[in-house]
C-alpha positions as CSV (number, residue, x, y, z in Angstrom):
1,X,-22.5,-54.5,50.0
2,X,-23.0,-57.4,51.9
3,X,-21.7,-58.0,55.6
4,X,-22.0,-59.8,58.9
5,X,-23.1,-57.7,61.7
6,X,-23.8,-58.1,65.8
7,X,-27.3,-55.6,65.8
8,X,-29.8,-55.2,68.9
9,X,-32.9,-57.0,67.9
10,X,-34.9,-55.2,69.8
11,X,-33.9,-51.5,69.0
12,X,-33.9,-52.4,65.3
13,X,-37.4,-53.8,66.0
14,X,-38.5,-50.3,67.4
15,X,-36.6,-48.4,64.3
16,X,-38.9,-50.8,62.2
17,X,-41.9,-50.4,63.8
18,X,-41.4,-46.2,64.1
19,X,-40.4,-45.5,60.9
20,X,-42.6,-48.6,59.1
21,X,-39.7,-49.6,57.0
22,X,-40.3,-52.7,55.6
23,X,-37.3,-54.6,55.9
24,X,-34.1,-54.9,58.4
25,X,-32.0,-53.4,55.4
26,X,-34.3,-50.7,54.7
27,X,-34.3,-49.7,58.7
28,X,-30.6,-49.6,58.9
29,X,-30.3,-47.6,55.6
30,X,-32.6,-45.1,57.3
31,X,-30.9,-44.9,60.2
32,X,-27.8,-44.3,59.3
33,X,-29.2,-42.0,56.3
34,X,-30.7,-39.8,59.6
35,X,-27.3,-40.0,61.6
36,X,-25.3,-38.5,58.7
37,X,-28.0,-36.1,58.2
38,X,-27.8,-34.8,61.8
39,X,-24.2,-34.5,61.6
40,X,-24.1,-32.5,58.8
41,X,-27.2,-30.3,60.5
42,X,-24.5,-30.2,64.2
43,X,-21.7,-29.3,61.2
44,X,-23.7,-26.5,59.7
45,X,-24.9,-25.1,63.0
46,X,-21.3,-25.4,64.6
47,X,-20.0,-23.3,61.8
48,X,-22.5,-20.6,61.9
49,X,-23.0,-21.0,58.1
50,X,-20.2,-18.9,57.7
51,X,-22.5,-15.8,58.8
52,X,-21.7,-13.5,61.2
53,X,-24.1,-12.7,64.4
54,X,-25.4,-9.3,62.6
55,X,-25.6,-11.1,59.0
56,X,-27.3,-14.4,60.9
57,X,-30.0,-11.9,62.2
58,X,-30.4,-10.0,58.9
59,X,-30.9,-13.6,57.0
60,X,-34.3,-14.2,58.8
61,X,-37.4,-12.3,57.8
62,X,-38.6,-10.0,60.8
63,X,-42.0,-11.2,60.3
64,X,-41.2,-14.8,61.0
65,X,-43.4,-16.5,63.4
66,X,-42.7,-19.7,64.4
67,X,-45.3,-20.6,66.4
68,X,-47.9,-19.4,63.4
69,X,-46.0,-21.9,61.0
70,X,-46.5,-24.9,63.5
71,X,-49.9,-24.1,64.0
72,X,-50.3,-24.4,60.1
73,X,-48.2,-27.6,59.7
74,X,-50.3,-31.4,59.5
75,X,-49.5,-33.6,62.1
76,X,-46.4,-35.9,61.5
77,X,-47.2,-39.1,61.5
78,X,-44.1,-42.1,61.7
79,X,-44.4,-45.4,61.6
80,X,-47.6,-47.7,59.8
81,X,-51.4,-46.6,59.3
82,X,-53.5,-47.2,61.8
83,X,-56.0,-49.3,61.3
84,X,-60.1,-48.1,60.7
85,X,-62.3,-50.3,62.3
């Protein structure tokens, strides 16, 4: 769909630049791709996910360490390569 909007250069420049989208439609699409995505994240978490307290605790492994997992994880890297002299 085409249409005519009034967008802050300069943030959409920094959306560009951090996520390495390619073009202005592509770094809106994204954007509003992660906005939806957060509100249905806020929607889940406001709801509980229909789970109560005791159920909420039972659902997650005992073992579970979070810190171990992030220690595991690679680096997230957003936005273009950098360059290798």
């Amino acid at each position: 769909m085409k249409m005519t909007l009034h967008i802050d250069e300069d943030l959409l420049s920094r959306v560009m630049k951090v996520t390495g989208a390619e073009t202005k439609t592509k770094a809106i699409d994204l954007a509003l791709r992660e906005m939806d995505r957060k509100a249905k994240l806020v929607s889940l978490a406001s709801e509980g996910l229909g789970l109560s307290p005791d159920e909420l605790r039972d659902a997650i492994d005992p073992n579970y360490d979070l810190n171990a997992v992030r220690k595991l994880e690679s680096p997230v890297s957003y936005g273009r390569k950098r360059r290798t002299s």
